[in-house]
N, C-alpha and C positions, 0 to 999 in steps of 0.2 A: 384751753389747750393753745397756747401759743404756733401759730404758723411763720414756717423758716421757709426763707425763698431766697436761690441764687442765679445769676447769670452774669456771663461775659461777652460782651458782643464785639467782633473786631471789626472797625470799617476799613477797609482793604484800601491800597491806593499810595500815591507818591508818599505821603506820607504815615502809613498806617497807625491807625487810633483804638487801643482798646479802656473801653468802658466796663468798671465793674461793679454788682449791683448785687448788696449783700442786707436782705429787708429792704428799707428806705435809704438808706446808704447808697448812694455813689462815687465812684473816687475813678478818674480819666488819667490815662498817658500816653504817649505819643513817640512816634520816631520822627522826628523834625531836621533836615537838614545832617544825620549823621548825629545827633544829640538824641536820646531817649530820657521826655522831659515826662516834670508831672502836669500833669495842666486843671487841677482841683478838683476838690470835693463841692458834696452838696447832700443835706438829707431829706432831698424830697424824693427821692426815688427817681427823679429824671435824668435825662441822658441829656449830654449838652453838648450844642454845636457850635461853641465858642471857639476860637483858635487857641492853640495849645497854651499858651498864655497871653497873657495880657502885657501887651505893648506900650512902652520899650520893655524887654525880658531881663528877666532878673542875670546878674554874673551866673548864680550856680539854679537854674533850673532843672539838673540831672535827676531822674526819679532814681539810683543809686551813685554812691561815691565809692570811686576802685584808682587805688595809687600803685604801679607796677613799677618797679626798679625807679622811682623816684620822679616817672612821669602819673600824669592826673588825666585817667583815662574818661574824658568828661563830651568826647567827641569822637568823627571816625567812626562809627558803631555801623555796623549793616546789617539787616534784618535776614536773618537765615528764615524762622517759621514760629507758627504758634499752634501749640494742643491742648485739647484739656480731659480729660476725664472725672469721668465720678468720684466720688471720696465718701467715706460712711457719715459725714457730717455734712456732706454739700456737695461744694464741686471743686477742683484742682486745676490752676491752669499754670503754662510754662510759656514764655518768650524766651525766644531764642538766639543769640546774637554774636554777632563775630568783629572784633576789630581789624580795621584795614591795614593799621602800619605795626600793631605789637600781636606778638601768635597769642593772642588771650582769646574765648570766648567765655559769654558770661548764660547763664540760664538765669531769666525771673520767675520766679515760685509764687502763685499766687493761693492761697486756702481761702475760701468763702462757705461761712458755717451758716447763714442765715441771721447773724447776728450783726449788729451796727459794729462789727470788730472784725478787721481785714488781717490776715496773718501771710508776713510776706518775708523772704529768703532768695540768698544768690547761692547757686552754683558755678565756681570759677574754676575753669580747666587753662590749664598751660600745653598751648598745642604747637607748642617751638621744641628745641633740641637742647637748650640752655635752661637752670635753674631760672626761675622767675621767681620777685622777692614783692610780697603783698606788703603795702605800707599802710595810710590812712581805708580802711573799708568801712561804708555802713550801709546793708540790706535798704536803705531806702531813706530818701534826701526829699527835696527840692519844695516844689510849694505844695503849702498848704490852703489857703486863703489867699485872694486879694477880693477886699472890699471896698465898695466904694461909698462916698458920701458920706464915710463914717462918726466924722467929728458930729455932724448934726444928729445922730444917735444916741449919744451921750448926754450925760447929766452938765457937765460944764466942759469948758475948752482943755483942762489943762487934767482930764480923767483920761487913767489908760485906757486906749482899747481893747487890749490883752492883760491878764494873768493867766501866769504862771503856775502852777502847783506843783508840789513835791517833796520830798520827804527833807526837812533842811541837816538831820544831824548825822552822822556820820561814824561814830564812834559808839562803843559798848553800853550798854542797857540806854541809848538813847533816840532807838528804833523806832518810828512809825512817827516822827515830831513832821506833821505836813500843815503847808502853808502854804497861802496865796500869795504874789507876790506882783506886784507891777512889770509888765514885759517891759523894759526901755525901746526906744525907738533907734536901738542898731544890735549888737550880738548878743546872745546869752548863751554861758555855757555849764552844763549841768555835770558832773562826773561823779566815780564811785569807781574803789576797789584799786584805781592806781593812783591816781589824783589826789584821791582821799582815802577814808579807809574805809571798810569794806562791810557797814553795817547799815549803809545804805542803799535802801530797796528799789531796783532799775527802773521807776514807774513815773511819768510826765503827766501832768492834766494843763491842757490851755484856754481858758473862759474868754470867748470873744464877748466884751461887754455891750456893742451895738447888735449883736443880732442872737447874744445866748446859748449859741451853742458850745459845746464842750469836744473840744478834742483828746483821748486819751491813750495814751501807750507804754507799753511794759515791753522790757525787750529778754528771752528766754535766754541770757547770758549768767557765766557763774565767774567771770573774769573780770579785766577793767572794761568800764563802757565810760561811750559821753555821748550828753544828748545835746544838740548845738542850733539855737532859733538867730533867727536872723528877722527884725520886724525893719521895713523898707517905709517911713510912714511918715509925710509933709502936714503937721496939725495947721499949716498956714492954710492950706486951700478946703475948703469944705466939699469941692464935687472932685477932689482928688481920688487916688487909690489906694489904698495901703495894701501892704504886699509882704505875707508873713511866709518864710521859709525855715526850712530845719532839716537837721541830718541826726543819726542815731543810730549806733553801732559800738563795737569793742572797740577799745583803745590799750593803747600798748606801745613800748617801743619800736621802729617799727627796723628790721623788718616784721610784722605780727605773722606771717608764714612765707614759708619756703618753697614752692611749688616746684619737683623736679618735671622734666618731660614727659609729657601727658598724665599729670598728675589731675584730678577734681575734689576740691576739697569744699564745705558749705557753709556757708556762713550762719553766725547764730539768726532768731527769728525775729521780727519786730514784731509784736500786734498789735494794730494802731485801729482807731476807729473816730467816725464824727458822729454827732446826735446832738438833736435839744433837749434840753432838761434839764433837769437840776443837778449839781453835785452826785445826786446819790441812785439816780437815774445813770448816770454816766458809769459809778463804778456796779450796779446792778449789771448792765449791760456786759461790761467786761465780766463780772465774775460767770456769768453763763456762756461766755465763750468761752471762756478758761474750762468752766466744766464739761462743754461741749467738744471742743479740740487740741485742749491742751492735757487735762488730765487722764491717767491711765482705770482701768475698772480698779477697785479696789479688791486688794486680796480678800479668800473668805467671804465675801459677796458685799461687804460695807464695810464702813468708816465708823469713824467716831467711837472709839474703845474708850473704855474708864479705865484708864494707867496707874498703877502705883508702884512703887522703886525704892532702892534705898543707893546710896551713893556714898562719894569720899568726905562727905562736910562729917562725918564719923568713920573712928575705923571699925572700917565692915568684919565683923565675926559671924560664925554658921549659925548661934545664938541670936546674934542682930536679925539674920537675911531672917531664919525660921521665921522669928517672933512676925519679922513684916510680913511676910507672907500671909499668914493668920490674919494680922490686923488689914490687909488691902481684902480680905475674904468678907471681913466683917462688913467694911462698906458697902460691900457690892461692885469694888473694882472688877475688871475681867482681864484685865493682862498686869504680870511683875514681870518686873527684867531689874537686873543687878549692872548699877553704872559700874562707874570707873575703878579700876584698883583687887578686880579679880583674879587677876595675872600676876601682881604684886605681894610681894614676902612683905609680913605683919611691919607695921613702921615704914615700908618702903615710900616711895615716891610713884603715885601711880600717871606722875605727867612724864616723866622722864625714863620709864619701863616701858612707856608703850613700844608696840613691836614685838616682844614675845607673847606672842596671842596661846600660850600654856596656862591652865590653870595653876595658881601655886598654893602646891601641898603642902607647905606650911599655915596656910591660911586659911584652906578647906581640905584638913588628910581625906576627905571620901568623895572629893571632884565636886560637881557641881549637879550628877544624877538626883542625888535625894532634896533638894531645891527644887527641881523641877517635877517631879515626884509630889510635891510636898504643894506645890502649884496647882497640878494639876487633879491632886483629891479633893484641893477648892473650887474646881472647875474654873481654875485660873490660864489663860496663856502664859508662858512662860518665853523670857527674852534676856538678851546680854547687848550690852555696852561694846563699840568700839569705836576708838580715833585711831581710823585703818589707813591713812595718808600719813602718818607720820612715822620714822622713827626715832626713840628717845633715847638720849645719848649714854644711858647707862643700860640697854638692850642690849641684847648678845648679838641680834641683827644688825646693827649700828656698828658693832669690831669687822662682822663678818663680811657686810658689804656695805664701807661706806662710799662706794663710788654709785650706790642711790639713790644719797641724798640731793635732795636740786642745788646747784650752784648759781649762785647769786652775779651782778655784771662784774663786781669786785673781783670775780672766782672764786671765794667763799664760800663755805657749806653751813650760812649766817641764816637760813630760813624758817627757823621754827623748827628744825629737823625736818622737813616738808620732802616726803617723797617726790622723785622725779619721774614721775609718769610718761614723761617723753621718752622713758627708757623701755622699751618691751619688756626686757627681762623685771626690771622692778614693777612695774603694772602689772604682767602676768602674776609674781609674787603675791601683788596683793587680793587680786582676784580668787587667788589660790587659797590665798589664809581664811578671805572670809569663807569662802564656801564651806571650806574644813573646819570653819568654826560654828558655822550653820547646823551642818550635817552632825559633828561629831557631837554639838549637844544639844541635838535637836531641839531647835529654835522654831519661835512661831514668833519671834518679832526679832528683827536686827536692828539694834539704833546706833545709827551713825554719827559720830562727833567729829568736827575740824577746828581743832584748836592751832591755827596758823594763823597770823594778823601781822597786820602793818609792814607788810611786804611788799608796798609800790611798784616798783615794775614787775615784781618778782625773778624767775629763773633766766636764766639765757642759757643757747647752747649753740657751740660752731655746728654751722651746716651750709654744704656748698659755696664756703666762702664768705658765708653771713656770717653775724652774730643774731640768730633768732630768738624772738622772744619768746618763752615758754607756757604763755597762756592759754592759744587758741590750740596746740596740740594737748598741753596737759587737761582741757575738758574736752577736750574731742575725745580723749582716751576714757575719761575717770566717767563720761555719758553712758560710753560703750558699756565700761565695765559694771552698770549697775541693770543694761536694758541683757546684758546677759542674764546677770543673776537673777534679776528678775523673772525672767523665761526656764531659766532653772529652778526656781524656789517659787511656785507660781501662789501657795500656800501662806507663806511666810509674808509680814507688816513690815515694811520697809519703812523705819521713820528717819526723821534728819534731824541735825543740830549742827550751829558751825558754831560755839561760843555762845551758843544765845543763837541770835537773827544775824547773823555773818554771811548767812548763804541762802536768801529766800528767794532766790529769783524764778522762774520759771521753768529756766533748764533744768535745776535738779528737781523744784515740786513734783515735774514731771515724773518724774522717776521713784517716788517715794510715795506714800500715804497721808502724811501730813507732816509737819515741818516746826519745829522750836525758834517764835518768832524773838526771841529774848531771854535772857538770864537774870530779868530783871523783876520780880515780882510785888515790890512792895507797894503799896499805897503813898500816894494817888497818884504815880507816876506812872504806877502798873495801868492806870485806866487810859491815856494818853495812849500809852505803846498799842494797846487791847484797839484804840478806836482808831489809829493809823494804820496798824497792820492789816486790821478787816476790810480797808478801803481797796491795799493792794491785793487780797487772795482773801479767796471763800473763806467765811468763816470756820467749818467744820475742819478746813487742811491748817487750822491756827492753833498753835496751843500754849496753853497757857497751867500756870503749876500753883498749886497753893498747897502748902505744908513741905518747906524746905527753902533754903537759901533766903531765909529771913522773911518770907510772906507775911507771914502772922506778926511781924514788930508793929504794924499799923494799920488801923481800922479795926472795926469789929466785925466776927466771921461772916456775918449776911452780906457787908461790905467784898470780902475779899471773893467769898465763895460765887456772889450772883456776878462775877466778874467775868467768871470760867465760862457761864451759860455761853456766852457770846462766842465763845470757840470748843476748843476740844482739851479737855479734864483731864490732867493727872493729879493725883493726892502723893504726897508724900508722908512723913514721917508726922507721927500724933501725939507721944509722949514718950518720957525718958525710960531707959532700959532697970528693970525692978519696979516699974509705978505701975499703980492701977489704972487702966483703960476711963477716962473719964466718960462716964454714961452720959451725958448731957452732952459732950462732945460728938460721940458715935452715934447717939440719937441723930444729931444736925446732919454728920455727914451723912449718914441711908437717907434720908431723908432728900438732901441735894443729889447724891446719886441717883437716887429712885425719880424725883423729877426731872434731870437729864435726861435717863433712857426713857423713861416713859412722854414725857411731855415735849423735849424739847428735839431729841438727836431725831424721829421721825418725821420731824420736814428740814432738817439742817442742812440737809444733803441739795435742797432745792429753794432752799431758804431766797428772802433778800432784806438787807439789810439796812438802816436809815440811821445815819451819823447827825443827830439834832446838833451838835455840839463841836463841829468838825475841827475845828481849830485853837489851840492854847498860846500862850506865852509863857514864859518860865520851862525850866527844867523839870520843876514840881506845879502840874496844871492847876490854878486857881478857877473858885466858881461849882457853878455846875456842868454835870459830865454826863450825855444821857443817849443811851442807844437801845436801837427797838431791832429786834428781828423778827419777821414774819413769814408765814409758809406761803409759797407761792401762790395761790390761791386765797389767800387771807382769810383761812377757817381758823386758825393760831395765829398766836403771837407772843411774845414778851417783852417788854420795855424795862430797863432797868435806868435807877436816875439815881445817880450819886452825887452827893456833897463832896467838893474837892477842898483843898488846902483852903481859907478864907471865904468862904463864903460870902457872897455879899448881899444877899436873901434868902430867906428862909420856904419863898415859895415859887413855887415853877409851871407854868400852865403847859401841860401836856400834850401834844395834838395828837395823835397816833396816825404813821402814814401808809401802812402795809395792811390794814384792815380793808374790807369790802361795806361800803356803805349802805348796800342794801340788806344786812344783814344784822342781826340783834346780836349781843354775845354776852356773856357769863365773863364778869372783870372781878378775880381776886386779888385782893388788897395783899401781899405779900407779909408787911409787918404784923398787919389786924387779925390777919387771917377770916379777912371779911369778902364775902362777895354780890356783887350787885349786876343787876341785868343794864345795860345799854344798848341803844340801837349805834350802830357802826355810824352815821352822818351827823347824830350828835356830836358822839366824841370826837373827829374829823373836825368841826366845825367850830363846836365850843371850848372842847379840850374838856381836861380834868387836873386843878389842881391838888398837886403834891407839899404836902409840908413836909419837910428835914428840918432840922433846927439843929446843926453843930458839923463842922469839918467830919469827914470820912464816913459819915451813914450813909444810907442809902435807901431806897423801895423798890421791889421787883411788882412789877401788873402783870400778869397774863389773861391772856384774852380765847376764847372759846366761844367760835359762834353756835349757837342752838338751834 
């Protein structure tokens, strides 16, 4: 049983210092002079009586960055108080602060769950009489590290100190590509969602290579962010200092909001943490705070459903939907839902209808009741499809009210159709529809799609004189409107999709069940995105699809199918409409189904995960590809090792690192369907080689201790 310990300690005094202690974690800041600095981490659990930084101090030592009417409120700061209370995961504290020369006050939020992961937020109030216009903001700046003596640490003169990590690619099905990358010795700047596009996942890792440890952070944002290091660091002197900083928050044009008089509005969260360990130690760590304080309980009492669907890659008839129904019963699926194109007259366009959230009686005359009817004699859950932010431009919603749609800086209504949530009347709208969509055909999963891309700054809209940007109100709204529905449909599986992985950040995981990390499933690229994505979010909230959108063109099915293990399962579509069900086919899948829910989804939930293989090159990863997931405890396990594009050997000595070494276990050979006893410090120690012999095979081991 893992023990979770927190506290805050304040030393009182001209310059008041609090210290917070989250495990072995500690992370210090200061009110210094009218500056409210950081003044470092450390993971020894100690408290440190260092002065707030180390001298001379960096330009931007602020433990947050806040830009008001175009000044940099980085000074002046005066200490009102500080509180804390209890929190069901730990403890909650707030600083309290006032500026001397602008009516701003700011509130620090601090969450400490026990875990080496600090989760930290501003509340900023406007307590003048005049709009106040928020420019540059990030929940939490300044330093990170200064080390000393570091060059003699290293391997030679001219080796980083730091990497970097982070997801490099940017763009559609090319999600989860994470790389190490050398910090230079002056700025880095990381961005997503305006900068770039918006299929990159908000998550940082920094590997200090003289002393090991791993900094990591996700920031719960579904807008533009940037994450911005600054390493301060002379390789001439050996008993020098080096001195790494960083800032991390939304970005936007600014003004990014508009504060009227005595308005408080909060900023998105960071969660940032220090530890030593390895790579997989680090995202371990984070994923159990994510399930600790980030994630909501799961509808129905758990996670991890076996999904199956039928969608627009055909056109869907009451024929089509039956037959799949039947065939998702036969696997051992437990929930259908009907994608895109329900709403949509036979041949229509089901991208450009969205919006009329009506069933069309051309396409189903008897609605959609005997579907779920038809679900539910399989003891199936039953679900619908919507892309509930948009309207499409041949919608009768789209004539009716196009002063909805968000308007682009052009003045343009150029955004994808992208609802403008900053509008009450349109938000409330869509609040409304789904609910009515929910209720009227009675729903046990809603899955949500955002098919809007490559909108850089996105919407703007006149306010008090600005021109504001539309980002930080349009998820402050689109949050709200799902922690309603949620509260009202307390029953109901709220899943996501933005395009694929368009939208995996934290803010909305939050709010949903699990989340579609890609639209991308084929081999061996599918194993990349599969081994990136689990880095940033538990594997159970990941999903991944095989039988549709071309999965099956490459590998063979133990290939695609032991891919799924590693997150959460939908099946799609099996064979053409008139053919015979292949039994050799449906054999496989009950079979991978049935080992899912029996074997694997009863520790996923608490799992942790080990990336042997963490990094590729190419768009199509060459080699081998090998990930182990084990139960927290390490009485289970599974290892799955795939041959990617070119192999360049046929053999792979396995180590397994989620096992308990004082224990013996039952290892079945996946291919052979053989099994043999091992003790746990063998295998650890010596390993076990795997033969593959040819691009896209693969071997699943699971492990059982006795």
């Amino acid at each position: 049983m893992t023990a979770y310990w927190v506290d805050a300690h304040l030393a009182e005094g001209d310059a008041p210092r609090l210290s917070y202690r989250s495990g072995l974690t500690v992370y210090a800041e200061a009110l210094v002079g009218g500056q409210y600095v950081g003044c470092g981490w450390n993971a020894a659990g100690a408290l440190s009586e260092l002065p707030p930084y180390v001298s001379p101090p960096h330009a931007t030592p602020q433990a947050f960055w806040l830009e008001v009417d175009g000044q940099f409120l980085g000074s002046h700061w005066e200490w009102v108080g500080f509180d804390r209370q209890p929190h069901a995961v730990g403890l909650q504290t707030r600083v309290r602060l006032r500026h001397s020369v602008r009516p701003i006050s700011v509130e620090v939020h601090t969450l400490l769950d026990g875990t080496p992961v600090l989760t930290r937020w501003l509340t900023i109030t406007n307590t003048g009489d005049r709009p106040a216009a928020l420019g540059a903001v990030a929940p939490w700046s300044g330093v990170l590290q200064s080390v000393r003596r570091w060059a003699d640490h290293l391997p030679k003169p001219d080796a980083p100190l730091y990497s970097v990590g982070y997801f490099g690619g940017d763009r559609w099905s090319d999600e989860g590509d994470f790389h190490w990358r050398p910090l230079p010795n002056a700025s880095l700047r990381i961005d997503g969602r305006y900068r770039r596009d918006r299929f990159r996942h908000p998550l940082f890792m920094l590997r200090n290579q003289a002393t090991g440890e791993h900094f990591i952070g996700q920031l719960g944002w579904s807008g533009g962010y940037t994450f911005e290091f600054d390493l301060d660091q002379d390789p001439g002197l050996h008993d020098g200092v080096a001195r790494l900083f960083f800032r991390a928050g939304p970005d936007a044009p600014a003004p990014q909001r508009v504060l009227a008089p005595g308005e408080t509005v909060a900023t998105p969260a960071l969660h940032l943490g220090l530890l030593p360990g390895d790579l997989d130690d680090c995202i371990n760590a984070m994923h159990t705070h994510v399930r600790r304080s980030v994630l909501r309980p799961q509808a129905r009492g758990r996670g991890g459903w076996v999904e199956s669907g039928i969608g627009p890659e055909l056109e869907i008839t009451g024929e089509r939907v039956q037959a799949q129904i039947d065939r998702a019963a036969a696997i051992g699926a437990e929930v259908f839902f009907i994608d895109a194109s329900w709403y949509a007259p036979p041949g229509g366009n089901w991208y450009t209808t969205v919006g009329d959230w009506q069933v069309d009686r051309q396409r189903f005359p008897n609605g959609l009741a005997p579907f779920r009817e038809r679900a539910h004699a399989h003891g199936l859950l039953w679900g619908l499809w919507m892309d509930a932010e948009r309207l499409g431009v041949q919608s009768q919603m789209a004539k009716v009210h196009p002063e909805w749609l968000a308007v682009n800086y052009s003045g343009e209504r150029r955004l994808g159709d992208m609802l403008d949530l900053t509008n009450p009347a349109a938000m409330q709208w869509m609040e409304d529809v789904i609910a009515g969509v929910i209720s009227e055909h009675q729903l046990e999963l809603f899955r949500l799609d955002m098919n809007v891309g490559r909108i850089g700054p996105a919407a703007a809209t006149l306010r008090a004189g600005y021109v504001e940007n539309s980002y930080w109100r349009y998820y402050e709204a689109l949050y709200a409107v799902y922690d309603r529905l949620r509260a009202r449909f307390p029953a109901v599986i709220f899943e996501h999709c933005a395009s694929g992985g368009g939208r995996t950040d934290l803010g909305m995981i939050a709010r949903f069940a699990h989340t579609w990390v890609t639209d991308w499933p084929i081999a061996p690229r599918a194993f990349r995105i599969t081994n990136g994505m689990t880095m940033a979010l538990p594997p159970e909230y990941v999903d991944r699809l095989w039988g549709g959108q071309n999965s099956h063109t490459a590998g063979d099915l133990d290939f695609q199918l032991r891919l799924l293990l590693f997150a959460r399962p939908t099946l799609g579509f099996f064979h053409p409409d008139g053919a015979v069900l292949n039994p050799l086919l449906l054999a496989r899948l009950r079979e991978f189904v049935a080992f899912y829910k029996d074997f694997v989804r009863p520790f996923a939930a608490e799992s942790r995960i080990f990336h042997h293989t963490p990094e590729f090159t190419g768009l199509e990863p060459q080699g081998w590809g090998v990930l182990e997931l084990a139960a927290g405890d390490g009485r289970r396990a599974i290892a799955g090792l795939f041959q990617l594009a070119s192999p360049p050997a046929d053999d792979y000595v396995f180590r397994p690192r989620g096992l308990d070494r004082s224990r013996r276990y039952r290892l079945t050979l996946g291919n052979e369907q053989q099994t043999v006893e091992l003790d746990g410090a063998e295998l650890a120690e010596t390993g076990l080689t795997v033969r593959l012999e040819g691009a896209l095979t693969s071997q699943l081991l699971s492990f059982e201790a006795l």
